[in-house]
C-alpha positions in Angstrom: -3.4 3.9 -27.2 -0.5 3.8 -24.8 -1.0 5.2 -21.3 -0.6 8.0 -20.3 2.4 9.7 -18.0 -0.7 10.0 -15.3 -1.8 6.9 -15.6 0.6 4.2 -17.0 -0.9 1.5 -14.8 -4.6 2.1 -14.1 -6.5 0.4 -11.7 -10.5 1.4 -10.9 -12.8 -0.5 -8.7 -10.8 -3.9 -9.1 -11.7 -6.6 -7.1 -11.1 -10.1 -7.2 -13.4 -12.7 -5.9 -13.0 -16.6 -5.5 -14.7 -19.7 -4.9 -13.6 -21.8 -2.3 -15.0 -25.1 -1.1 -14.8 -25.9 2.7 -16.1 -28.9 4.6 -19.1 -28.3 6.1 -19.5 -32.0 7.8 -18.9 -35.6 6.9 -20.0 -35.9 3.3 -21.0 -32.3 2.9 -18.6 -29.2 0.8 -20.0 -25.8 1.1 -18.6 -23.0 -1.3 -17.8 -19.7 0.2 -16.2 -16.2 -1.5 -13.4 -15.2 -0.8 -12.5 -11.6 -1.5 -8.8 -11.0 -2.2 -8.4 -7.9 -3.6 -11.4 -5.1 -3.1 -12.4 -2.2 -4.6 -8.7 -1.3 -5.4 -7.7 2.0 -7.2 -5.0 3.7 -7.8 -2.3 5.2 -10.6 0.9 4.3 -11.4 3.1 7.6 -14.3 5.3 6.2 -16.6 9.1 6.1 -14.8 7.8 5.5 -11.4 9.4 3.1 -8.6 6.5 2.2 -6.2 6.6 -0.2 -3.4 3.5 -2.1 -2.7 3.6 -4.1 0.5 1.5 -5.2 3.5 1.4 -8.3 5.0 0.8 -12.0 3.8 -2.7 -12.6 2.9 -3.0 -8.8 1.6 -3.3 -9.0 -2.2 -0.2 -8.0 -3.5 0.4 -11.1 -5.3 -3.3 -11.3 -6.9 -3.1 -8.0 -7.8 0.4 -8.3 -9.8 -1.2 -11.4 -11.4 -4.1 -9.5 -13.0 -1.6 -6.8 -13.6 -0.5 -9.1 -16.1 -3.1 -10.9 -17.1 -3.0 -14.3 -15.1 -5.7 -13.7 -13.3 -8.9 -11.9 -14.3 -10.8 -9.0 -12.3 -14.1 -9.8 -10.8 -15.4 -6.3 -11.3 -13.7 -3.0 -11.9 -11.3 -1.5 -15.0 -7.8 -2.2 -15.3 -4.8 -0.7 -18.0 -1.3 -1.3 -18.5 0.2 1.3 -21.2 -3.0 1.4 -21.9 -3.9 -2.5 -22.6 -6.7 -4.3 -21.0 -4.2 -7.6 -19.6 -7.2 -9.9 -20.2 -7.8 -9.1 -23.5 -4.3 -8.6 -25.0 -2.1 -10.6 -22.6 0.3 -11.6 -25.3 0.5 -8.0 -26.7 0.7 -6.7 -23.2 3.6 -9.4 -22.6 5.9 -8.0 -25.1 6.1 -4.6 -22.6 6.3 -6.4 -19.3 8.9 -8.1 -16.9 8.0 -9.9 -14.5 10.4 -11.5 -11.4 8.5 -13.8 -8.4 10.9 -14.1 -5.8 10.1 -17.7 -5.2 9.7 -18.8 -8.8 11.7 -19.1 -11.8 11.3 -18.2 -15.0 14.5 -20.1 -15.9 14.8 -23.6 -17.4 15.9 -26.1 -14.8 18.2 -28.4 -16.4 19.3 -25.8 -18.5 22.9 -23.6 -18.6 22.0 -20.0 -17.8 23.0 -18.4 -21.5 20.1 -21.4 -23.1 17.3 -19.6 -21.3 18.4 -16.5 -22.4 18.5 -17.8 -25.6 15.3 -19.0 -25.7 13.9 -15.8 -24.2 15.8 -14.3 -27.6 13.5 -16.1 -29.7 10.2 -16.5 -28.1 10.2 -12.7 -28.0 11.7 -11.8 -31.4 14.2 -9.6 -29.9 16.4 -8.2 -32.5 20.1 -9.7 -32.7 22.0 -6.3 -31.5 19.7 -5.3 -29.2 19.5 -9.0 -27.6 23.2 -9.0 -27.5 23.3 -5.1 -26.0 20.9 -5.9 -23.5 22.5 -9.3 -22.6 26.0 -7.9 -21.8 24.9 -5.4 -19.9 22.9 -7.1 -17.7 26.1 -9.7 -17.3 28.3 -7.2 -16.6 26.5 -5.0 -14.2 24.8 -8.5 -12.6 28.3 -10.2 -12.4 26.8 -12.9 -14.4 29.7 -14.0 -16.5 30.8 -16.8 -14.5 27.5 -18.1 -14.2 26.5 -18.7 -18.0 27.2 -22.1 -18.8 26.2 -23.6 -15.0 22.7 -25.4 -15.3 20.2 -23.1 -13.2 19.5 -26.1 -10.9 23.5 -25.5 -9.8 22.9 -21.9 -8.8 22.7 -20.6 -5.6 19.5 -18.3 -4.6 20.9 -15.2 -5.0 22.4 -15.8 -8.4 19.4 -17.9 -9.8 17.9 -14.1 -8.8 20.1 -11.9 -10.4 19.4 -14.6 -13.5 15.6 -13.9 -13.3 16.4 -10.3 -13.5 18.3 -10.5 -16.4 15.8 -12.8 -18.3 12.9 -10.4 -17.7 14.7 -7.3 -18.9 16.4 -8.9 -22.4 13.3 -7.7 -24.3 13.1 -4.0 -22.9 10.0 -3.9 -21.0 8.6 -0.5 -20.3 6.9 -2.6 -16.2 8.9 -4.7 -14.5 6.7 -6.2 -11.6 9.2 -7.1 -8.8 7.9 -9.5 -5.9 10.2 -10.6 -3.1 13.2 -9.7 -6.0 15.3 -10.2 -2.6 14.3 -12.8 -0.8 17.2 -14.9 0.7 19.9 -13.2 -0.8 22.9 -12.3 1.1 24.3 -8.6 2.0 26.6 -8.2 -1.2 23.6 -9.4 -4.0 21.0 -7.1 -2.1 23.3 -4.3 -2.7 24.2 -5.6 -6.2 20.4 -5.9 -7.1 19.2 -2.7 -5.6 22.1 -0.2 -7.4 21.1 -2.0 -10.8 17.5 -1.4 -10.8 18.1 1.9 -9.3 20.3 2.3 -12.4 17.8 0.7 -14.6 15.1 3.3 -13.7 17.1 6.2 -14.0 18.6 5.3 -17.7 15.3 3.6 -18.9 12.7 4.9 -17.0 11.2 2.3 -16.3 8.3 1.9 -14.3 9.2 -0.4 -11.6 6.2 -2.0 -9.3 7.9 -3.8 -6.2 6.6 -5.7 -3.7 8.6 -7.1 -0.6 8.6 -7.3 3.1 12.1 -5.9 3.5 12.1 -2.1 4.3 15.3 -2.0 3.2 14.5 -2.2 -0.6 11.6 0.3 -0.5 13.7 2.6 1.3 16.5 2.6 -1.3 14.5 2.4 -3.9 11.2 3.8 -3.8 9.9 7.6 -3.2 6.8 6.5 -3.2 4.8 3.6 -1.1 1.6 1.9 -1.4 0.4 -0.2 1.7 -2.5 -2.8 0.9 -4.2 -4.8 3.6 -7.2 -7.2 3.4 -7.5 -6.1 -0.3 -7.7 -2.3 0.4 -5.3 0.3 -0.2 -5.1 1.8 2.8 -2.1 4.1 2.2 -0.5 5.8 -0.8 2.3 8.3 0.3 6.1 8.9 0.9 7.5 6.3 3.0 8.1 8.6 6.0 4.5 9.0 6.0 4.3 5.6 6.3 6.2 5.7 9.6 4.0 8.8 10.9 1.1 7.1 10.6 2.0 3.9 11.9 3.9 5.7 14.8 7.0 2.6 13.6 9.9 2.4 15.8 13.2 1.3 15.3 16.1 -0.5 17.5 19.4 0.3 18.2 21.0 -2.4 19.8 23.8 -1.3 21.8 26.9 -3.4 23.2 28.8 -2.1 26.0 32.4 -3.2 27.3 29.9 -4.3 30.8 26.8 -4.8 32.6 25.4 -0.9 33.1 22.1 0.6 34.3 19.4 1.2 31.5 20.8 4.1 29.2 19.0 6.9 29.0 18.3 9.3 26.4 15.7 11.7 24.7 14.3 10.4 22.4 14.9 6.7 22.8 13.8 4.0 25.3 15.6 1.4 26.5 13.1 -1.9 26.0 15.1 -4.6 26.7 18.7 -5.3 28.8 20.6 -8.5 28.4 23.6 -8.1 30.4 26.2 -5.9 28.5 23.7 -5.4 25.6 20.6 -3.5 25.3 17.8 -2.7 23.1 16.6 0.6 22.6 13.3 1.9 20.2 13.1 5.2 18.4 10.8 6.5 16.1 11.6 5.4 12.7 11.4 8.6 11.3 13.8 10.0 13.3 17.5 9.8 12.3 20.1 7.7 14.2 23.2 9.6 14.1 22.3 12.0 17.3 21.6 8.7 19.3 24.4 6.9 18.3 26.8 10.2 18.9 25.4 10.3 22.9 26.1 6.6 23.1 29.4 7.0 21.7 30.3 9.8 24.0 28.8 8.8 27.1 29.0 5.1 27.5 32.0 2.8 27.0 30.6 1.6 23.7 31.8 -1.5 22.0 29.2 -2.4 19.0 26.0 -1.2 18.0 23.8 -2.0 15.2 19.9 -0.7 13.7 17.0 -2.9 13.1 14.5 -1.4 11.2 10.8 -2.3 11.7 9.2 -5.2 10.2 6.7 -4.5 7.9 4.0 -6.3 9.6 4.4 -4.4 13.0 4.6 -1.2 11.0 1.2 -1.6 8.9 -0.5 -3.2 12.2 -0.2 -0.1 14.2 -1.1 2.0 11.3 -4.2 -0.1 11.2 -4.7 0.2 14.7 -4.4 3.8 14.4 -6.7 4.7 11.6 -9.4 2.0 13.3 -10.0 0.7 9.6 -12.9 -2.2 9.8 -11.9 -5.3 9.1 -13.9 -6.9 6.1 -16.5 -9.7 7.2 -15.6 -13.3 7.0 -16.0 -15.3 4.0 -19.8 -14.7 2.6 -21.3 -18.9 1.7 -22.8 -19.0 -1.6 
C-alpha cells in the first residue's frame, strides 16, 4: 500500500543505536552505545519540500540512511510510500533519489552520458521516458557540454548538477538531498535551487533536504525540521525558526570614511573596522528599512547581508528552550 498524502514518509519512535569500541587502557577495548538518532517522529505528505538541518553530529545523515534502507532502526517503525526500507530496499529503490553532497553516484573514469546509461539499464527505465527525462535534465542543468568529459574531469559544481540528473532519470516519487550545494559557486546554487524548485512544482515530488546553508531552505522550503543530538527539537515554518532561536543577521556596511558607530532602531552596531561596520538584526526582520536609513543618512559606499549560520541559530534555540542534553555514551 502506498502512503498516504499524510504520511508519505513515516517515522515513529526511531532510534538508532551503535557499538563502539574505545580504549580503555594498554591492552584493554571497552564497548560503549552510542545513540545517534532517538526517539525520532515525525511526517512527511506526498509533494512536500522539508529542510532538515542542525549541526554536525545531529543525525541527519543516519536518519537519511535508514530512510533508504542503508542502515537499520534500532527500535521504532519507519515507511516510505508505504515500504518498510529494510525489508523492501530494492523495491523501495525504484521510488527514490538520492544525492550526498560529498559522494558520487557517478562512475569515475567514466564520460558523464555512460553513467547515465548505465542508470538506464540497472533500473529498467523505459526508452522514451529515459530519453524525456535525460534531456530535460541536460537542458535545464546546462549539462550538454559536459556529456562525453570523464566525471573525474568535472569541476564540483558540475559533478553536482551530474548527481542530480542521475538520481532523477528513473522518476523517483523522494529525492533525499544532503549538502546538494556544498562548494558550488553563486551561478550553480542558483541554477540548482530554480530546478528542484521546478521539479517539485511539475512533479510533486517530495523533496527531503539537508544542508547547512540557510540559503537553500529559505528558497526552497516552507517548512523546516531542526534535529539535534538525535531529537527533533523543532518542526515549523522557518521564521519560526528564527523566533525561537532569537537569530540575528549582519549587514555589513562600507562607508566613503571612518564615522562614529551608526545608529538605528532596530539594529546594533557589533563591530567597527575603520570605514566598515557590522551591524546585527533580527533575522526575521526585513532589510530594506535598514538599508533605506543607511542609504539616506550616511555616505554609503557598499553594503552586503550575512545570514546566520545554522549552528549559531539552533544553539541559541537550544539555549532558549533549556533542552537536556542526552548522557554520555552508556558502556556495555
Amino acid at each position: 500500500m502506498d502512503g498516504d498524502s499524510e504520511g508519505f514518509i513515516e517515522l515513529d519512535g526511531i532510534e538508532k543505536v551503535f557499538d563502539v569500541r574505545r580504549r580503555a587502557g594498554l591492552l584493554r577495548r571497552e564497548r560503549h552505545q552510542v545513540r545517534a538518532v532517538d526517539g525520532l517522529s515525525f511526517r512527511v505528505a506526498r509533494g512536500e519540500m522539508v529542510g532538515y538541518i542542525g549541526p554536525n553530529g545531529a543525525g541527519k545523515s543516519t536518519t537519511i540512511k535508514m530512510l533508504t534502507g542503508i542502515l537499520t532502526p534500532s527500535a521504532g517503525r519507519l515507511r516510505v510510500a508505504g515500504i518498510d526500507p529494510q525489508r523492501e530496499r530494492t523495491r523501495l529503490a525504484r521510488r527514490i533519489g538520492v544525492v550526498f553532497g560529498q559522494r558520487t553516484t557517478l562512475w569515475w573514469d567514466l564520460p558523464l552520458i555512460d553513467s547515465y546509461r548505465l542508470v538506464h539499464r540497472m533500473y529498467r527505465i523505459p526508452d522514451k521516458r529515459y530519453q524525456e527525462n535525460l534531456d530535460r535534465c541536460v537542458e535545464l542543468l546546462e549539462l550538454g557540454e559536459l556529456l562525453d568529459v570523464p566525471v573525474r574531469q568535472l569541476s564540483l559544481g558540475q559533478r553536482m548538477r551530474g548527481d542530480i540528473a542521475a538520481a532523477l532519470l528513473h522518476d523517483p516519487e523522494v529525492l533525499y538531498l544532503d549538502e546538494p550545494t556544498i562548494g558550488l559557486d553563486v551561478i550553480s546554487k542558483a541554477r540548482v535551487r530554480e530546478f528542484l524548485r521546478d521539479l517539485n512544482a511539475e512533479r510533486r515530488t517530495t523533496v527531503l533536504l539537508t544542508t547547512h546553508d540557510l540559503t537553500d531552505i529559505e528558497q526552497l522550503c516552507q517548512r523546516v525540521m531542526v534535529i539535534d543530538h538525535g531529537r527533533l527539537v523543532y518542526d515549523g515554518a522557518l521564521t519560526g525558526l528564527h523566533e525561537v532561536g532569537e537569530s540575528e543577521r549582519t549587514l555589513v556596511v562600507d562607508l566613503e570614511r571612518e564615522l562614529p558607530p551608526v545608529e538605528l532602531a532596530g539594529a546594533r552596531v557589533v563591530k567597527v573596522e575603520g570605514p566598515r561596520q557590522w551591524l546585527a538584526f533580527p533575522a526575521s526582520a526585513s532589510a530594506a528599512p535598514l538599508v533605506a536609513r543607511i542609504a539616506a543618512e550616511y555616505p554609503l559606499v557598499d553594503l552586503s547581508v550575512r545570514e546566520p549560520d545554522i549552528e549559531s541559530v539552533i544553539a541559541r534555540m537550544l539555549s532558549r528552550r533549556q533542552i537536556p542534553e542526552p548522557a554520555g555514551p552508556t558502556p556495555l
